[in-house]
ZASE-813771 format. One record per residue (C-alpha): y, z, x. Coordinates in nm, 2 decimals. Layout:
<r v="Y" w="Z" u="X"/>
...
***
This chain:
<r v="8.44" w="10.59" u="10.12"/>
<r v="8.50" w="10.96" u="10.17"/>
<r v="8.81" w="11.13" u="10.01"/>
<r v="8.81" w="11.37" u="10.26"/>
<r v="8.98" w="11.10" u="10.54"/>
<r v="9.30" w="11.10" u="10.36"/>
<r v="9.40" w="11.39" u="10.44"/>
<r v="9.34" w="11.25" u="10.84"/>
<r v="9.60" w="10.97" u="10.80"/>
<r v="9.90" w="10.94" u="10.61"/>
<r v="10.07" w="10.67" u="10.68"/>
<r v="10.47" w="10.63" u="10.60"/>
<r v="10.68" w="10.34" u="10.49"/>
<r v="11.07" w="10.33" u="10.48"/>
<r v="11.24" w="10.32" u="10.12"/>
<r v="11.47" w="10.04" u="9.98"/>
<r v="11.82" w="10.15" u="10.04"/>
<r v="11.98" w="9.98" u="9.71"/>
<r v="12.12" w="10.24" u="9.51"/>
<r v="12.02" w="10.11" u="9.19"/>
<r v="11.67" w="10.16" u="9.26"/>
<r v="11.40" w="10.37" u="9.28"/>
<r v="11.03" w="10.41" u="9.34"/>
<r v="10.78" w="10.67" u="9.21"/>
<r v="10.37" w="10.74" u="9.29"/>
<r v="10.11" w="10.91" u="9.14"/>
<r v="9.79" w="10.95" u="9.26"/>
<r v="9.45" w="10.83" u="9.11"/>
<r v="9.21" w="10.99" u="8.95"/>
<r v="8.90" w="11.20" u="9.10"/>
<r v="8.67" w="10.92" u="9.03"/>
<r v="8.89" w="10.69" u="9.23"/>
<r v="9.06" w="10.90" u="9.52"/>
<r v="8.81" w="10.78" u="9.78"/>
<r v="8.92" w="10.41" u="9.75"/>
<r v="9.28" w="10.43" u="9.63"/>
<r v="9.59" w="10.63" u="9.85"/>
<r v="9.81" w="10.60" u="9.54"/>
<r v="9.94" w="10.42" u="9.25"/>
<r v="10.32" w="10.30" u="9.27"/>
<r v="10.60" w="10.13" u="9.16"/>
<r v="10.92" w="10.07" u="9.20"/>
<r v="11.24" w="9.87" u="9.00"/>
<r v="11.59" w="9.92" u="8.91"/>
<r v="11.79" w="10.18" u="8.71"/>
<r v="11.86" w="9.96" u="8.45"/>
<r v="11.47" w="9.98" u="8.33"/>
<r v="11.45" w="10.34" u="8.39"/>
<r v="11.63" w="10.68" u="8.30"/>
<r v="11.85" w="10.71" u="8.59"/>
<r v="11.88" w="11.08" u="8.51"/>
<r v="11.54" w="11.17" u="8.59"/>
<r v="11.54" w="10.97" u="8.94"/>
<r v="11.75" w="11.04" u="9.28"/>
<r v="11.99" w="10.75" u="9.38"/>
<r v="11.91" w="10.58" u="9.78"/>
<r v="12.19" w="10.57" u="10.04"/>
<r v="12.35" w="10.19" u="10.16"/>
<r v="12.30" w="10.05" u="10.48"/>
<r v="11.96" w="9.98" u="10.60"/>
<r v="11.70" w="9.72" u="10.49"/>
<r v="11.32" w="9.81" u="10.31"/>
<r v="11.11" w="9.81" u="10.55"/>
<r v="10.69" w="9.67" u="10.50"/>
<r v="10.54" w="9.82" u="10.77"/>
<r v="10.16" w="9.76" u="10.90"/>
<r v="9.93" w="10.05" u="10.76"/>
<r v="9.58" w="9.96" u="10.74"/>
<r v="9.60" w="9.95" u="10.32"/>
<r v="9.61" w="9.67" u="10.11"/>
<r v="9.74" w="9.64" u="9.75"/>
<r v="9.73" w="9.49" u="9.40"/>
<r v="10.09" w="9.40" u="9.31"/>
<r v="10.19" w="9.35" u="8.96"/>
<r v="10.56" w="9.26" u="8.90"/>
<r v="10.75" w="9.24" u="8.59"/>
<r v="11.03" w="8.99" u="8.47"/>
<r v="11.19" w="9.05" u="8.17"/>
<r v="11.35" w="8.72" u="8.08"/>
<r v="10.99" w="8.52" u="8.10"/>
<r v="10.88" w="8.77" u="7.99"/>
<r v="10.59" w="8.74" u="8.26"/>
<r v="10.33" w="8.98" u="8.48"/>
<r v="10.28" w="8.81" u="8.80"/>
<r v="9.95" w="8.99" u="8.91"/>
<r v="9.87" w="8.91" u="9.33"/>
<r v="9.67" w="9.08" u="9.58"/>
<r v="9.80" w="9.16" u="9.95"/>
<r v="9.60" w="9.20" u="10.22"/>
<r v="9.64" w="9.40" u="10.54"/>
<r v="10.00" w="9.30" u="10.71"/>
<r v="9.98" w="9.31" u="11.12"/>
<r v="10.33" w="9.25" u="11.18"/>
<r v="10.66" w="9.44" u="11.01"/>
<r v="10.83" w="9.26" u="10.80"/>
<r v="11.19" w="9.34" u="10.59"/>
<r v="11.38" w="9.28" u="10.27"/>
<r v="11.74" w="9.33" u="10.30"/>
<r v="11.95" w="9.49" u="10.11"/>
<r v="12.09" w="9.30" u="9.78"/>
<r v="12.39" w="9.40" u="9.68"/>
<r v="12.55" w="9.20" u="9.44"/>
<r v="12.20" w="8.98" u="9.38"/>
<r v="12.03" w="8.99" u="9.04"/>
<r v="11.69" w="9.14" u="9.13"/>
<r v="11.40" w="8.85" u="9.07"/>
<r v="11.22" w="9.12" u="8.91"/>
<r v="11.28" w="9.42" u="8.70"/>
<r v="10.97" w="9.67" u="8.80"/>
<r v="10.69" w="9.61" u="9.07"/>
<r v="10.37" w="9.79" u="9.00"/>
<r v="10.12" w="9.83" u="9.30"/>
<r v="9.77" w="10.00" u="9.37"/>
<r v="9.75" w="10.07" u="9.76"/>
<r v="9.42" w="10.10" u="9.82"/>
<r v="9.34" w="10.34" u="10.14"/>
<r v="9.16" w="10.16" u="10.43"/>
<r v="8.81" w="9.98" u="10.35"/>
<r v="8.88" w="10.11" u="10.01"/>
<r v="8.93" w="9.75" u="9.80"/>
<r v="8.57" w="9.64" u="9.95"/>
<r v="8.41" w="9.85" u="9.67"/>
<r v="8.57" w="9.69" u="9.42"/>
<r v="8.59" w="9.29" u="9.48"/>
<r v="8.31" w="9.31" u="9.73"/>
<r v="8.45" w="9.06" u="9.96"/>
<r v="8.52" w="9.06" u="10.35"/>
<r v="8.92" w="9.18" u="10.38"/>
<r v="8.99" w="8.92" u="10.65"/>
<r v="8.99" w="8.68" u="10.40"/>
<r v="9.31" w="8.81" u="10.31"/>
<r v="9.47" w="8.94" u="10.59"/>
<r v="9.85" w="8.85" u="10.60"/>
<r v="9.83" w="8.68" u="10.33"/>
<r v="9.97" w="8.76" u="9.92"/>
<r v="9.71" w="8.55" u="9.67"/>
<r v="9.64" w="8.52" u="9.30"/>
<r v="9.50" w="8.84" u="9.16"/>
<r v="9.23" w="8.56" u="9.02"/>
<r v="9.09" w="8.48" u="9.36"/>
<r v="8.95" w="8.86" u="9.36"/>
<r v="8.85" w="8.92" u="8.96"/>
<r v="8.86" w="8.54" u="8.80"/>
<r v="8.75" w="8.74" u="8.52"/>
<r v="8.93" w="9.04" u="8.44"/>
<r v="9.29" w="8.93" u="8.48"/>
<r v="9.35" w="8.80" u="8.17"/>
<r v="9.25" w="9.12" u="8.00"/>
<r v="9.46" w="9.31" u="8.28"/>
<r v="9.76" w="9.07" u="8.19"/>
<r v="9.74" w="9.15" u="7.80"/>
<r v="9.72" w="9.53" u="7.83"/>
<r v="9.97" w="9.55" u="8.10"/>
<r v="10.21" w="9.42" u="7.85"/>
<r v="10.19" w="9.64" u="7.55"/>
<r v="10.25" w="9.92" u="7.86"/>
<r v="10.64" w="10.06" u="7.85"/>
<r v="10.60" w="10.32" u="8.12"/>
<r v="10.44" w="10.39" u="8.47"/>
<r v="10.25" w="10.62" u="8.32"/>
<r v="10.09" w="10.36" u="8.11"/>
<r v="10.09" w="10.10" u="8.37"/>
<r v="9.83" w="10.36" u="8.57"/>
<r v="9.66" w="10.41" u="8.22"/>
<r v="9.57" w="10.07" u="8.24"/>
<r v="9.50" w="9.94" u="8.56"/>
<r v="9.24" w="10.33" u="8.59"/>
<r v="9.05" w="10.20" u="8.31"/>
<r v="9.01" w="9.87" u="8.48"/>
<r v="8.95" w="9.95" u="8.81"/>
<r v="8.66" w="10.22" u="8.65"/>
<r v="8.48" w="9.86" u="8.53"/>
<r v="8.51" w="9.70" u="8.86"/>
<r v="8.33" w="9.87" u="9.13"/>
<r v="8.06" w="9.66" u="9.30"/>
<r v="7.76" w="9.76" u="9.47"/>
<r v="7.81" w="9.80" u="9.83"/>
<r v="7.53" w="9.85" u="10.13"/>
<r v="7.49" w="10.26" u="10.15"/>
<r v="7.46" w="10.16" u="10.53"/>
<r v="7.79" w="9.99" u="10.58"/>
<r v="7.95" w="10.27" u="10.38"/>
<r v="7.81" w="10.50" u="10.62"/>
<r v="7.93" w="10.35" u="10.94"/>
<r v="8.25" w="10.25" u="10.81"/>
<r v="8.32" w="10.66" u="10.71"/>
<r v="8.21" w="10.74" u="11.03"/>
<r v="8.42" w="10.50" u="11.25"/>
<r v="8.76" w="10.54" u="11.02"/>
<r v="8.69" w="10.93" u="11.10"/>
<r v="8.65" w="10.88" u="11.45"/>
<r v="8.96" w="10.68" u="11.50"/>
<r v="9.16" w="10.93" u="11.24"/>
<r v="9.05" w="11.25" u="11.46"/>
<r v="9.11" w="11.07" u="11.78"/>
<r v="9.50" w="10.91" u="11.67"/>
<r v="9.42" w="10.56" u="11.78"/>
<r v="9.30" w="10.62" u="12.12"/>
<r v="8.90" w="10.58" u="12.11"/>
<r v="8.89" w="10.26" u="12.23"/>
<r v="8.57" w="9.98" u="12.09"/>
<r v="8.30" w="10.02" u="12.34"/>
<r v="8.31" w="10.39" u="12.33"/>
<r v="8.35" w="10.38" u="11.87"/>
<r v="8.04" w="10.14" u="11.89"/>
<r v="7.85" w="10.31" u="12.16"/>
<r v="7.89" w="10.66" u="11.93"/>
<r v="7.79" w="10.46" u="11.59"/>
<r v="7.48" w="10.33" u="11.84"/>
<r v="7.57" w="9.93" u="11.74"/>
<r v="7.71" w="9.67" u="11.94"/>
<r v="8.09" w="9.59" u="12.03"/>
<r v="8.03" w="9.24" u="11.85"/>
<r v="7.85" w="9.37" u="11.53"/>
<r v="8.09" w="9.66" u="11.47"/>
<r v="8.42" w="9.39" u="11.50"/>
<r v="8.24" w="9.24" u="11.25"/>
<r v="8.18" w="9.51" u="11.03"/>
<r v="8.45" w="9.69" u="11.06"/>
<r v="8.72" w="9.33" u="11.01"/>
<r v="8.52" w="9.25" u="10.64"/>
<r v="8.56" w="9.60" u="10.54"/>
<r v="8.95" w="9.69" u="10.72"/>
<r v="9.08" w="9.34" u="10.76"/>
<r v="9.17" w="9.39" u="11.13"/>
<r v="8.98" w="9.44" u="11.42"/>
<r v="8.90" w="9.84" u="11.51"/>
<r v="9.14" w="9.78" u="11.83"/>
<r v="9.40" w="9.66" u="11.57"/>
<r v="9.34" w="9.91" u="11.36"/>
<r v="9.37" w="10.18" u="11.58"/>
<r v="9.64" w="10.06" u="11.78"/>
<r v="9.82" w="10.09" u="11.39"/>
<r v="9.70" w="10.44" u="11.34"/>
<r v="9.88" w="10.54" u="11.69"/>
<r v="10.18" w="10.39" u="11.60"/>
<r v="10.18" w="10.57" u="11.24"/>
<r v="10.10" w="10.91" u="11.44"/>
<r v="10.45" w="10.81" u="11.66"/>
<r v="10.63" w="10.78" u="11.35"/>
<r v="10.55" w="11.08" u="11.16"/>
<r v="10.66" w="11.28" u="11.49"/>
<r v="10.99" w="11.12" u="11.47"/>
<r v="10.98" w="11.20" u="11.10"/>
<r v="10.92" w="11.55" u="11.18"/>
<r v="11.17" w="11.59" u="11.46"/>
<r v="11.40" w="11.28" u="11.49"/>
<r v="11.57" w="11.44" u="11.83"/>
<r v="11.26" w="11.36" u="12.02"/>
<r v="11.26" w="11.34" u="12.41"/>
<r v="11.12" w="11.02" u="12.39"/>
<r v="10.96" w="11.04" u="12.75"/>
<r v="10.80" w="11.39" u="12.59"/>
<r v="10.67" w="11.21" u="12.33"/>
<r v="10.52" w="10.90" u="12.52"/>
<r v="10.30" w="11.21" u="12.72"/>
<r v="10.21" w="11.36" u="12.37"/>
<r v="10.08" w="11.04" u="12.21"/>
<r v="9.91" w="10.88" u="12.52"/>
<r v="10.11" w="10.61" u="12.68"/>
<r v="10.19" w="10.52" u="13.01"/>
<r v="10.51" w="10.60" u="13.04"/>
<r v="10.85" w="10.52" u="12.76"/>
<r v="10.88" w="10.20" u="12.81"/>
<r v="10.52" w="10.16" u="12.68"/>
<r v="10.60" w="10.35" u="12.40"/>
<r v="10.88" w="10.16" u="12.31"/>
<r v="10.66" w="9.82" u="12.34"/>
<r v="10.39" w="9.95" u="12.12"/>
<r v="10.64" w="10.12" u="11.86"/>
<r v="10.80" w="9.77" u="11.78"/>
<r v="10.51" w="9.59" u="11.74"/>
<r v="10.47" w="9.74" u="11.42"/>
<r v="10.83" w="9.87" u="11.34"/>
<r v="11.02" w="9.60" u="11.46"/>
<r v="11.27" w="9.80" u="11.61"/>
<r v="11.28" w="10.06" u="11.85"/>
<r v="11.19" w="10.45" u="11.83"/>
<r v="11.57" w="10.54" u="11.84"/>
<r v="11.63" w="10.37" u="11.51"/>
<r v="11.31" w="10.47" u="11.37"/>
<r v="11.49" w="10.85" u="11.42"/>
<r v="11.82" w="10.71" u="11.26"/>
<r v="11.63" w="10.57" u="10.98"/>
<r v="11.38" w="10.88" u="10.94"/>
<r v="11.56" w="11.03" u="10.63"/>
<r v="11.45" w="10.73" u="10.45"/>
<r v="11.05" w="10.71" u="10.51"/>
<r v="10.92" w="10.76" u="10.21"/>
<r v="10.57" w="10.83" u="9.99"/>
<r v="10.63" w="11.15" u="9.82"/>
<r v="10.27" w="11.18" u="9.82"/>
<r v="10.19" w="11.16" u="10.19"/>
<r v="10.50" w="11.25" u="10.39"/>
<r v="10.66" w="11.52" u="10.15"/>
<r v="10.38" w="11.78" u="10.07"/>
<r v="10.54" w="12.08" u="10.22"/>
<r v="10.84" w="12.07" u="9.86"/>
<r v="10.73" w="11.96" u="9.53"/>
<r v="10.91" w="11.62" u="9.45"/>
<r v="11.14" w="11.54" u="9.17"/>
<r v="10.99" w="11.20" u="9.11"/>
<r v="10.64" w="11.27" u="9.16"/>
<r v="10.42" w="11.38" u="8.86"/>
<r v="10.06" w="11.59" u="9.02"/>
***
């Protein structure tokens, strides 16, 4: 993959709203920032120095929303005490965990690698729709490496450690990949990036000079959705980091700008993937989060460069 298709997509998530907890990124290493958007985690103030991160509003449920990425989760509970190690695949449908007040959390920390788009494919080798809406055993990916993975991670007391760890074994994992479907997955991610979504598959295979069938193909082992999928995802990302940018929208101005029809097409294609309309998206906007992605214009108090 090509680090340099990042900086084309950013997609945004919304935060947990408990105010005992928090959540922190750092990105990877220059060896790994073509296949990975970030390393995170986040737990509760009990297992961290509240001090040294900010506390969340009440009100409003954690939204998972569908981004293209997938990601190795790794959570931690204390009174086992146990790693659970599982790997997500692509999610094509929002989804939300509401807010637990008063509900002992069933973990104290969870540790994830988000992998950017057709980035896991270089390290596992296998085809993403395997996995797609689906959370499995880490062991179904590396049946060999998760034992190791499980020792380390617990002699780690710290993110910083945790991202220790899991760079050193992600380092020893990379598979060889066909230079060829490299190549035309690059080119097709760039061509949906610079166009927000709107190419549409005839015209993305006729430019890559392969057939409609043969690129769905292609492009579901490496993505774990279909390019039309995929794109349509992309388009509603770009939606969302207008609102982000300017919650008082005109939403009919911002149907034109992005594309559709008209608002009520829009508004369709916006909860699909948000579950909820562009008007609470814009309530909700001073919660979307990654410190990384959607906050580069101020440095951020809990993200370490």
């Amino acid at each position: 993959m090509d680090v340099t298709l990042h900086t084309m997509f950013r997609p945004i998530q919304i935060n947990g709203t408990d105010e005992q907890s928090y959540y922190v990124e750092r990105m990877p290493s220059a060896d790994l920032m073509a296949y990975i958007a970030c390393y995170w985690e986040s737990g509760f103030f009990s297992n961290r120095e509240e001090s040294m991160l900010p506390k969340q509003v009440n009100g409003v449920p954690t939204r998972v929303l569908p981004d293209g990425c997938t990601d190795i989760l790794i959570t931690y509970d204390a009174a086992q005490p146990k790693h659970t190690l599982s790997y997500c695949g692509n999610y094509t449908q929002p989804f939300m965990f509401p807010q637990s007040v008063g509900v002992v959390p069933s973990a104290d920390y969870t540790f994830g690698v988000r992998f950017f788009p057709g980035g896991a494919r270089s390290f596992h080798g296998l085809p993403l729709d395997t996995f797609t809406d689906l959370r499995i055993a880490l062991e179904e990916c590396w049946p060999t490496q998760v034992d190791e993975l499980r020792e380390r991670l617990a002699t780690t007391n710290s993110f910083d450690e945790r991202v220790r760890v899991m760079e050193g074994t992600l380092k020893r994992l990379s598979v060889r990949i066909s230079a060829y479907e490299q190549d035309l997955m690059k080119n097709v991610l760039h061509r949906i990036f610079s166009e927000g979504g709107s190419m549409n598959v005839h015209e993305l295979a006729m430019r890559e000079v392969v057939s409609e069938r043969q690129l769905h193909r292609k492009f579901a082992g490496w993505i774990g959705v279909s390019p039309k999928r995929f794109s349509e995802i992309v388009r509603f990302h770009r939606v969302l980091a207008s609102i982000h940018q300017n919650p008082a929208r005109d939403w009919a101005a911002l149907a034109v700008e992005h594309g559709f029809y008209d608002q009520a097409h829009l508004i369709r294609h916006f909860r699909k993937f948000y579950g909820e309309t562009p008007r609470t998206a814009a309530k909700e906007h001073h919660l979307m989060m990654s410190d990384l992605y959607n906050r580069l214009d101020k440095p951020s108090v809990i993200l370490k460069p």
